[in-house]
C-alpha positions as CSV (number, residue, x, y, z in Angstrom):
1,X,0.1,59.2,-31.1
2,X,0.9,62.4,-28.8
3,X,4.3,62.0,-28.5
4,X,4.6,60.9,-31.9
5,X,3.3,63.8,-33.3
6,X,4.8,66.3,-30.5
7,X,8.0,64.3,-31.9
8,X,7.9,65.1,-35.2
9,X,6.7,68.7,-34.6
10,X,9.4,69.3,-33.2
11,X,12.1,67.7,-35.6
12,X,10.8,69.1,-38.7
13,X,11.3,72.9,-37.9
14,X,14.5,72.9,-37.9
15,X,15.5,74.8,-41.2
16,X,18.3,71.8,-42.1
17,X,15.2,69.6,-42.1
18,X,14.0,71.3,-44.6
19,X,16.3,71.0,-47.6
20,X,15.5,69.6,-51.1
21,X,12.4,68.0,-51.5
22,X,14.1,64.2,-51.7
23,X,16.4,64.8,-48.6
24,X,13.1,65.8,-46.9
25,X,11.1,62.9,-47.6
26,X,14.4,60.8,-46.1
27,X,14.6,62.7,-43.4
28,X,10.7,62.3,-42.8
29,X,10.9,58.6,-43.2
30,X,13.7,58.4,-40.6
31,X,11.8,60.6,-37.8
32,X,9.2,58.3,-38.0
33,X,11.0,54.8,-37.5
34,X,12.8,56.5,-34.6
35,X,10.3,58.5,-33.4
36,X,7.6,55.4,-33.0
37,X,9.5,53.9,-30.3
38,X,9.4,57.0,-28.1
39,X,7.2,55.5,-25.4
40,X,8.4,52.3,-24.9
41,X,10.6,52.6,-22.3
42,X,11.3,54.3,-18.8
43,X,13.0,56.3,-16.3
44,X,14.7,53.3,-15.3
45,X,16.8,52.7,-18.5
46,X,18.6,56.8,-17.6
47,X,22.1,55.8,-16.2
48,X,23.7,58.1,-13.7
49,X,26.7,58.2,-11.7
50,X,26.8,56.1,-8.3
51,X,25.0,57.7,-6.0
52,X,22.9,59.9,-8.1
53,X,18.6,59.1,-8.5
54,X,16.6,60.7,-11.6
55,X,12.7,61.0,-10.7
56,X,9.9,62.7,-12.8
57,X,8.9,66.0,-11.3
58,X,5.9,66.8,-14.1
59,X,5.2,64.8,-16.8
60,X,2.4,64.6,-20.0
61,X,3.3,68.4,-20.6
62,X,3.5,68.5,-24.4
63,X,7.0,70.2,-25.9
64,X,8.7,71.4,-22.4
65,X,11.7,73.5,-23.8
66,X,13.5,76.0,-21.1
67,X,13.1,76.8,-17.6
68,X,13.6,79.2,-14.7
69,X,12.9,79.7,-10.8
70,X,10.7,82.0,-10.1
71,X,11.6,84.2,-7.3
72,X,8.8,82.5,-5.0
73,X,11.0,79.3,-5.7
74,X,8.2,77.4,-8.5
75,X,10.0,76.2,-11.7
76,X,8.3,77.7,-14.9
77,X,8.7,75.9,-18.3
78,X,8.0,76.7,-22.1
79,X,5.8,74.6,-23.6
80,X,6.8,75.8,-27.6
81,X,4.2,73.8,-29.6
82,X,1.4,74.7,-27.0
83,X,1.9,78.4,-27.1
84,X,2.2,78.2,-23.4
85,X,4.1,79.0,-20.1
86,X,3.2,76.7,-17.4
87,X,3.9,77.0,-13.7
88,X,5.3,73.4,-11.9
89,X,5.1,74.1,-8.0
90,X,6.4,71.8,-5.7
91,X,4.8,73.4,-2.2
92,X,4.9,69.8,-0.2
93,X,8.8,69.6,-1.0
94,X,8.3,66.5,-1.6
95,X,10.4,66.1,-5.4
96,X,7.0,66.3,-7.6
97,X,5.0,69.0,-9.1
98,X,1.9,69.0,-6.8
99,X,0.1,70.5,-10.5
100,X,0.9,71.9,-13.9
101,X,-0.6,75.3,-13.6
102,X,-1.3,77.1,-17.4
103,X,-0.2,80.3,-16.6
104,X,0.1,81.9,-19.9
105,X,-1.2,81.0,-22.9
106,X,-1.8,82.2,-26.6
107,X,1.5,82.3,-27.4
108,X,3.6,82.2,-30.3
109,X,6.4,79.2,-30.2
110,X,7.8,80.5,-26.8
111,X,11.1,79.2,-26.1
112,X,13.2,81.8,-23.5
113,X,12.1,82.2,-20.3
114,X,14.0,84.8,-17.4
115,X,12.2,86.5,-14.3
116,X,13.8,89.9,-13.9
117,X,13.0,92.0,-11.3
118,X,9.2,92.3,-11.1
119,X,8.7,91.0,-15.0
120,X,8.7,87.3,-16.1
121,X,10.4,88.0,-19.9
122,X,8.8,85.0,-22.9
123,X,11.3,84.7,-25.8
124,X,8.5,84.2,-28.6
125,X,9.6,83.2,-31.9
126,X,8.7,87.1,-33.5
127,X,9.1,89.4,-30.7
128,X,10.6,89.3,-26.5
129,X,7.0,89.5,-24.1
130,X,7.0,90.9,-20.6
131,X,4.4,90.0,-17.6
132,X,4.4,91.7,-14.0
133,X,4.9,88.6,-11.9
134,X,2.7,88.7,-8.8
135,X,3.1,84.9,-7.6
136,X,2.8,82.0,-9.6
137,X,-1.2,81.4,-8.0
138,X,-1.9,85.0,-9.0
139,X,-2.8,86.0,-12.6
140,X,0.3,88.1,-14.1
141,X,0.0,91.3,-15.7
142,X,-1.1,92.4,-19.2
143,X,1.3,91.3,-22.1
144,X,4.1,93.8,-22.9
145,X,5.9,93.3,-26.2
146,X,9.1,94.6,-25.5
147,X,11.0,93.9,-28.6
148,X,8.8,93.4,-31.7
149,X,9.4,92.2,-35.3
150,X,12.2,89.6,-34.7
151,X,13.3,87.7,-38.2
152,X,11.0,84.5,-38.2
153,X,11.4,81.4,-39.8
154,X,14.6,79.0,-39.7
155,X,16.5,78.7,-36.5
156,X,13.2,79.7,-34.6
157,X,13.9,79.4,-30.7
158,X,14.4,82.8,-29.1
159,X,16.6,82.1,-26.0
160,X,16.1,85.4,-23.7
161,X,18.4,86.2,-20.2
162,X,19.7,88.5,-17.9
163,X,23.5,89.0,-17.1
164,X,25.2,90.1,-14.0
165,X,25.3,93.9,-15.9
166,X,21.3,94.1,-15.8
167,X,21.4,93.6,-19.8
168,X,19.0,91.7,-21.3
169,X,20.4,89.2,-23.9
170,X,18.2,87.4,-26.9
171,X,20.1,84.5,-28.8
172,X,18.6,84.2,-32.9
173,X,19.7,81.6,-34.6
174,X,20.4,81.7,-38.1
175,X,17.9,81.1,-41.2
176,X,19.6,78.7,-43.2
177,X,22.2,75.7,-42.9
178,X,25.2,77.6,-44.4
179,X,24.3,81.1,-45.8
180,X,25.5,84.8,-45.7
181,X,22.6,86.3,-43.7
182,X,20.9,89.5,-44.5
183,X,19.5,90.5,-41.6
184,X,22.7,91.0,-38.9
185,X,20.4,90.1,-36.3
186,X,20.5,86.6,-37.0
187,X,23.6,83.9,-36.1
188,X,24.0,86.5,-33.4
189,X,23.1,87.2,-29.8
190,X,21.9,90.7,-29.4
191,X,21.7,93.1,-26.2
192,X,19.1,95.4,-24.7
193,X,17.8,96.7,-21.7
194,X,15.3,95.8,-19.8
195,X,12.8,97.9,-21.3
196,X,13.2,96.5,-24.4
197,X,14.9,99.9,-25.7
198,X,19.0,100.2,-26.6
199,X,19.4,96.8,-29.1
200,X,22.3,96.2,-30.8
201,X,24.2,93.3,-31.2
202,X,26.8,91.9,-28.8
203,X,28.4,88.9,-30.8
204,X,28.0,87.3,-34.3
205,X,29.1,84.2,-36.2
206,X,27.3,81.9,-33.5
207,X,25.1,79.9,-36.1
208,X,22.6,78.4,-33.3
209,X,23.5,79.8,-29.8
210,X,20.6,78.4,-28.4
211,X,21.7,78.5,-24.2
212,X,24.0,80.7,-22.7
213,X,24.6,81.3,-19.3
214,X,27.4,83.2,-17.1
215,X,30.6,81.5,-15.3
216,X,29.3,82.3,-11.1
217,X,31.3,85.1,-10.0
218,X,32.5,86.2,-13.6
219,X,31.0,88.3,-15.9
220,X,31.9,85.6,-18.8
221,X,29.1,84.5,-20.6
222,X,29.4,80.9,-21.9
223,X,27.0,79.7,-24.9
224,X,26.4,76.8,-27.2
225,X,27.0,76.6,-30.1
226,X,25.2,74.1,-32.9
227,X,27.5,73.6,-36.2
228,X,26.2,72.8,-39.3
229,X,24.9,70.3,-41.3
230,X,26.0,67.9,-44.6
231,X,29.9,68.0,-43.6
232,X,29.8,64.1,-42.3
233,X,29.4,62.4,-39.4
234,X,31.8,63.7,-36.9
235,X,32.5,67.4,-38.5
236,X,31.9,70.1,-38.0
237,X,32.4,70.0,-34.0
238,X,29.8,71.4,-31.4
239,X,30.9,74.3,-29.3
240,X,30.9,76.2,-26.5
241,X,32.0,79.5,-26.3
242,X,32.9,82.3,-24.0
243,X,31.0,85.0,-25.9
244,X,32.6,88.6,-25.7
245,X,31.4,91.7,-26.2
246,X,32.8,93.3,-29.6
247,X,33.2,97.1,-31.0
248,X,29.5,97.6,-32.6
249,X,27.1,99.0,-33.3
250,X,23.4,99.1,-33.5
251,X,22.1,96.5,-36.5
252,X,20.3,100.0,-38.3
253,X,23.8,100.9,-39.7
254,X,25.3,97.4,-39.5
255,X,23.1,96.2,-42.4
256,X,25.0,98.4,-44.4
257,X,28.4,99.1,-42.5
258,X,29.0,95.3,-41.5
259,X,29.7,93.9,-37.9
260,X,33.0,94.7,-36.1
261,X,34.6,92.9,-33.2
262,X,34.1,89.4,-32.0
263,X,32.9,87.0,-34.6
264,X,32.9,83.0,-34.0
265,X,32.8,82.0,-37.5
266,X,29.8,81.0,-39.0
267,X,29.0,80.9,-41.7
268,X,33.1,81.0,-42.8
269,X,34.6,78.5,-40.9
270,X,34.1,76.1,-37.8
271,X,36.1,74.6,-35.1
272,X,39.1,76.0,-34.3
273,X,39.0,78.6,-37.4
274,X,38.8,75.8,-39.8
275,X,37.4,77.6,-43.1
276,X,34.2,75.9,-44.5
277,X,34.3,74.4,-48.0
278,X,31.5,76.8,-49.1
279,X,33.8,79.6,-48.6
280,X,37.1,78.8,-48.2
281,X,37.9,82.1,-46.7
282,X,40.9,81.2,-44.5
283,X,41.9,85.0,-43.7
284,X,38.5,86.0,-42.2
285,X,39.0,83.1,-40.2
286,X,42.1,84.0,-38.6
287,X,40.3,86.6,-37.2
288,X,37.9,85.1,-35.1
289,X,37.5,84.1,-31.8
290,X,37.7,80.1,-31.4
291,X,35.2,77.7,-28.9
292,X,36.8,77.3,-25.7
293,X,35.6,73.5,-25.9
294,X,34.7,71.1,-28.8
295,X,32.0,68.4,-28.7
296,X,31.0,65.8,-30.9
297,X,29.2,66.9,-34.1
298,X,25.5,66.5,-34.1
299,X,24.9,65.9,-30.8
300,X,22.8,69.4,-30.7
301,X,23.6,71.0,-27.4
302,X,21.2,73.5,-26.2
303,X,20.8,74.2,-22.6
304,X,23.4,74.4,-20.0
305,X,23.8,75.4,-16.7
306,X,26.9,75.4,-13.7
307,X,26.2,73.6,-10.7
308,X,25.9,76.5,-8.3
309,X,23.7,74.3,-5.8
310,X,25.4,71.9,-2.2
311,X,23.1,69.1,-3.2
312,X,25.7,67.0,-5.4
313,X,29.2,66.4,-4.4
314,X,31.8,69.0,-3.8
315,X,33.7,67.8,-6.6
316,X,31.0,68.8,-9.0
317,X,30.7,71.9,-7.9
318,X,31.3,74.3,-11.0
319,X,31.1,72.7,-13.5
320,X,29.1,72.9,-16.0
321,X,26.0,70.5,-17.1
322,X,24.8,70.3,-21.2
323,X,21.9,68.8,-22.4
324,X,22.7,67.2,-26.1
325,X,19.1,67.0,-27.9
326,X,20.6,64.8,-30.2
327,X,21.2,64.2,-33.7
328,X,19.4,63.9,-36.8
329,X,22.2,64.1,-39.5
330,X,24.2,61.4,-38.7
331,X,24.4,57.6,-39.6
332,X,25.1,56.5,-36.5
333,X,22.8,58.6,-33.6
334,X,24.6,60.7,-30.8
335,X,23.7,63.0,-28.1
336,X,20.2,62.2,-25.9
337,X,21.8,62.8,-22.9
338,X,23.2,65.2,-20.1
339,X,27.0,65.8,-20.4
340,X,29.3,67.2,-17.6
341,X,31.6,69.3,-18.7
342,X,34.5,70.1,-16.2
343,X,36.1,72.7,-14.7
344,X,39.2,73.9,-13.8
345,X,40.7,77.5,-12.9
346,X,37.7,78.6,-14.9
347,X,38.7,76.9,-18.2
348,X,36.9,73.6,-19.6
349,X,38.8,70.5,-18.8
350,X,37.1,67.5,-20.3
351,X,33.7,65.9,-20.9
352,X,32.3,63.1,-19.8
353,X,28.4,61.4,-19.8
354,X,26.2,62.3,-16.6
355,X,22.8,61.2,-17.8
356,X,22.2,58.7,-20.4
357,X,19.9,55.8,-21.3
358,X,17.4,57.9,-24.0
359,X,18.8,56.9,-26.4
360,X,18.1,52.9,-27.5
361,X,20.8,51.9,-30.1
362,X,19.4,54.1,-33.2
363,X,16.0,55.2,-31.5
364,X,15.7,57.4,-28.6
365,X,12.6,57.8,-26.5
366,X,14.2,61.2,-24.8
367,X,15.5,64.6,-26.0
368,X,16.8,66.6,-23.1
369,X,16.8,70.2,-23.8
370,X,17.5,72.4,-20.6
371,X,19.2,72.3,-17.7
372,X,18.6,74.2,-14.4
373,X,19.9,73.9,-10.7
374,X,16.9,74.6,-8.1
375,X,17.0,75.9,-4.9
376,X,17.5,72.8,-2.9
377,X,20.3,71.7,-5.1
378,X,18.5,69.6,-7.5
379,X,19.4,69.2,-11.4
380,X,16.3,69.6,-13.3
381,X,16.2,68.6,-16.9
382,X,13.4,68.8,-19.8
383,X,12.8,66.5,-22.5
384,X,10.5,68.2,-24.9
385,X,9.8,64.5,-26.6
386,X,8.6,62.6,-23.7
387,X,7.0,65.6,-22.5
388,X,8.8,65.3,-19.1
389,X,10.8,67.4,-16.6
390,X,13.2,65.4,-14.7
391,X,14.8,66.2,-11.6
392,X,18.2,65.1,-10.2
393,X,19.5,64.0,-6.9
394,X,22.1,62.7,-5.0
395,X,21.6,61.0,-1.6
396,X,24.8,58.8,-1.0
């Protein structure tokens, strides 16, 4: 009944789950046919490529969402319907959690995770939290809200990182399927520092840019990006983009002055500056930017992360790894797996499948939802419905 439940906590948030009153009750009578099968099956049903192995490295750990290294090596992990941030250390090396250390609690729908400097930074679903890390067997420091009164509701994972300029970045989705926001700071990814202090916004028209991460050796930051809903099975198209920095300013005078600079689109078109049917504004959309790379619609991508580590072949090196959470809004399921998406002179070249088996014909027992690369080279994926974190090898 756990993972039931955990499963249907974690579908029905989503603010394209909750529509009209009849499309709800259909949606809620399709989460639980395909959620009741959740536990009857098992690591060995996850395909990989030929000489690759998928073990669990912590499992029974609720709604595990993102994760990060810590700089003393232990993988961290959001646990979002716990209100918790839990510590996985691995101090025997030997490819398993040795425990699952609570190391903070009492929060509120945490969701981003990034250690920075001397601070380990929670993206809660109202505000960005700060701790002074001291070890992950050490208590951390009193609870800093650095960023307070974020919009709630809808979209309500707050994805928080650093990039290579010392900026801190906060992705917020938006609060609706297709709207015309109010509040600037949503469908956007907004920039600070550190400290909290200098917000504004860096990039809008991104309905659902839950990851984003930066190309190794660049300064590009690549996101995803989740389209919307009610358009079919196969439109509009998932996204990743290379998310630049427009001419803005500060979301104080953009809620009356409007944004300038890079805009991706949402809520006026999708794709490749397709306009939307709501709107049909096809001259604001030949002014956006379009997705470097399309993916098939409703396969809800959210983390994603570029092989950086010496573990896996060199031929993997650089490219870049997607988990697909799945779909919901579709008649025919997709996504429940780990893409790889490859690389070539820095540009996206194709996709293919790199982890898949979660997904049983129109049930899945699996929702992968991050993707990191640890420190001995190892993939490490979390699947917030079996309440697992996975990790990756390859000994050939």
């Amino acid at each position: 009944m756990k993972i039931l439940s955990d499963c249907l906590a974690n579908k029905l948030t989503s603010p394209s789950l909750q529509p009209k009153p009849i499309r709800a009750t259909i949606i809620l009578l399709f989460f639980l046919a395909f959620c009741s099968k959740a536990a009857l099956s098992s690591i060995e049903e996850i395909h990989l490529p030929p000489g690759f192995k998928i073990d669990v490295f912590a499992s029974d750990l609720g709604t595990p969402r993102f994760m990060a290294f810590s700089p003393d090596g232990v993988l961290f992990a959001t646990i979002i319907n716990g209100g918790k941030v839990v510590a996985l250390p691995d101090k025997n090396k030997d490819g398993k959690a040795d425990r699952v250390i609570t190391f903070i609690s009492g929060l509120n729908r945490p969701h981003g995770i990034a250690f920075y400097r001397d601070y380990l930074y929670i993206g809660e679903t109202d505000e960005i939290v700060r701790f002074k890390y001291n070890g992950f067997d050490s208590p951390p420091g009193k609870k800093e809200v650095i960023v307070p009164n974020l919009p709630i509701g809808g979209h309500f994972t707050r994805t928080v990182r650093f990039g290579p300029d010392g900026k801190m970045y906060v992705s917020i989705g938006s609060s609706c399927n297709i709207c015309e926001e109010k509040d600037k700071r949503r469908a956007a990814i907004l920039q600070f520092n550190p400290d909290g202090t200098g917000g504004r916004i860096f990039a809008k028209g991104l309905r659902n840019a839950v990851g984003f991460t930066w190309r190794p050796g660049t300064e590009e930051m690549w996101a995803t990006d989740n389209g919307r809903d009610w358009l079919g099975d196969n439109l509009p198209p998932e996204e990743i983009d290379i998310v630049k920095e427009g001419n803005h300013r500060d979301w104080g005078s953009n809620q009356e002055g409007g944004y300038l600079g890079n805009n991706y689109g949402w809520p006026y078109c999708y794709g490749d500056r397709i306009p939307d049917p709501r709107y049909n504004n096809a001259d604001f959309c030949k002014s956006t930017t379009p997705p470097a790379f399309q993916m098939q619609a409703h396969s809800a991508p959210l983390g994603l992360t570029f092989y950086t580590g010496k573990l896996f072949p060199p031929q993997y090196r650089g490219d870049l790894f997607v988990a697909f959470h799945g779909s919901w809004n579709r008649s025919v399921p997709t996504g429940y797996k780990v893409v790889r998406i490859k690389i070539k002179n820095g540009k996206p070249e194709g996709i293919e499948d790199f982890a898949t088996g979660w997904l049983k014909g129109s049930r899945a027992w699996g929702r992968p939802v991050d993707v990191v690369v640890g420190p001995n080279g190892g993939l490490y994926v979390s699947d917030d419905m079996g309440g697992v974190v996975y990790r990756i090898t390859w000994s050939k």
